[in-house]
N, C-alpha and C positions, 0 to 999 in steps of 0.2 A: 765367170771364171775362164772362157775362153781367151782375155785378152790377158791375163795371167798365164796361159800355157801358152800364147804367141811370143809372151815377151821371155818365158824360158825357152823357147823354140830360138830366140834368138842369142842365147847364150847367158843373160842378163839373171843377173843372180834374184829368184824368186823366192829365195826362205821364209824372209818375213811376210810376203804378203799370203804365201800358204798357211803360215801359223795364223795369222788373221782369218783366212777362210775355215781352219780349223774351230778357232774362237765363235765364227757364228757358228758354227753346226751345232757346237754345245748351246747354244744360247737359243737354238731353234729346238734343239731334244730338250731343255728345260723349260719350254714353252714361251720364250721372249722370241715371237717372230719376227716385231717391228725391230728389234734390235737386231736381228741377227740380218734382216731385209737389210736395214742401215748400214751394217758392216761389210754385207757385200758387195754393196753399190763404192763405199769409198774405196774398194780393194778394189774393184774395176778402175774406178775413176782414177788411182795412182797408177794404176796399169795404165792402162790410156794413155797416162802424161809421159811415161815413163815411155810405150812404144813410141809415140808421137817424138820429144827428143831425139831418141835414138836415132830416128828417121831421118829428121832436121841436120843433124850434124853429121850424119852420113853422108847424106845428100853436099850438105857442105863441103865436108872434105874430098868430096867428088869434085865437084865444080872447083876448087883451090889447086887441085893437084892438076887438074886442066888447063888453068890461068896460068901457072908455072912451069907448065912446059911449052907454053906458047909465047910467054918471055922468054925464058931460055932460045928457044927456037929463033925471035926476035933478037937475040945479042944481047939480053940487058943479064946482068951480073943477079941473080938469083940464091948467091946465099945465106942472105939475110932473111929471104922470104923462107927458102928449106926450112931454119933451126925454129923457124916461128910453126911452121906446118907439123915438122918433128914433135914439138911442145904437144900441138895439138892431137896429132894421133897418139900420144903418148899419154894424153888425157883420156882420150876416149876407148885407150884400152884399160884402163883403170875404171870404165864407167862413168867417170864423172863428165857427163854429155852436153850439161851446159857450159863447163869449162871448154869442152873441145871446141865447141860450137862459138862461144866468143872469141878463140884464138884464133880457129882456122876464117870466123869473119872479118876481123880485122888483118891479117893475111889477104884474104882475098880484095877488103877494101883499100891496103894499100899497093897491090898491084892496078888496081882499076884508074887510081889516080896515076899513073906512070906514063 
């Protein structure tokens, strides 16, 4: 459960996987331990994936927002790269982190090609 209170530490909206932690306790008070074991290993395991993302396309849009000031910096016309970057943080504040994370990497790969 701690990587469940890291990922709401992180703002990341946790209801459903609390109700699932909810789910096993019931399921551990009516004597289904293995199942309730089970339930909370995948609540982990979606946590996990879920901080890990978050991470990834953070870190992304760190290094994108870097590449782009240093074209800019460079003279090259940068705002086509901006409204792709914008897409992307505007993705990842909506949560959806694998969309940020495709956006802001194809941003970043086609500044590299430049």
């Amino acid at each position: 459960m701690a990587k469940v209170s890291a990922c709401a530490a992180l703002g990341l909206d946790t209801a459903e996987m609390r109700h699932e932690i909810q789910r096993a306790r019931t399921r551990a008070g009516v004597g289904d331990t293995a199942g309730a074991v089970a339930a909370l290993a995948a609540v982990e395991a979606r946590a996990q994936a879920l901080g890990t993302l978050h991470r990834q396309a953070s870190e992304t849009l760190q290094e994108t927002a870097q590449r782009i000031e240093e074209a800019r910096a460079g003279g090259v016309d940068v705002r086509g790269f901006l409204e792709g970057f914008a897409r992307a943080r505007e993705a990842f504040t909506h949560a959806d982190f694998g969309e940020a994370l495709a956006i802001a990497s194809r941003v970043r790969a086609d500044l590299e090609e430049l």
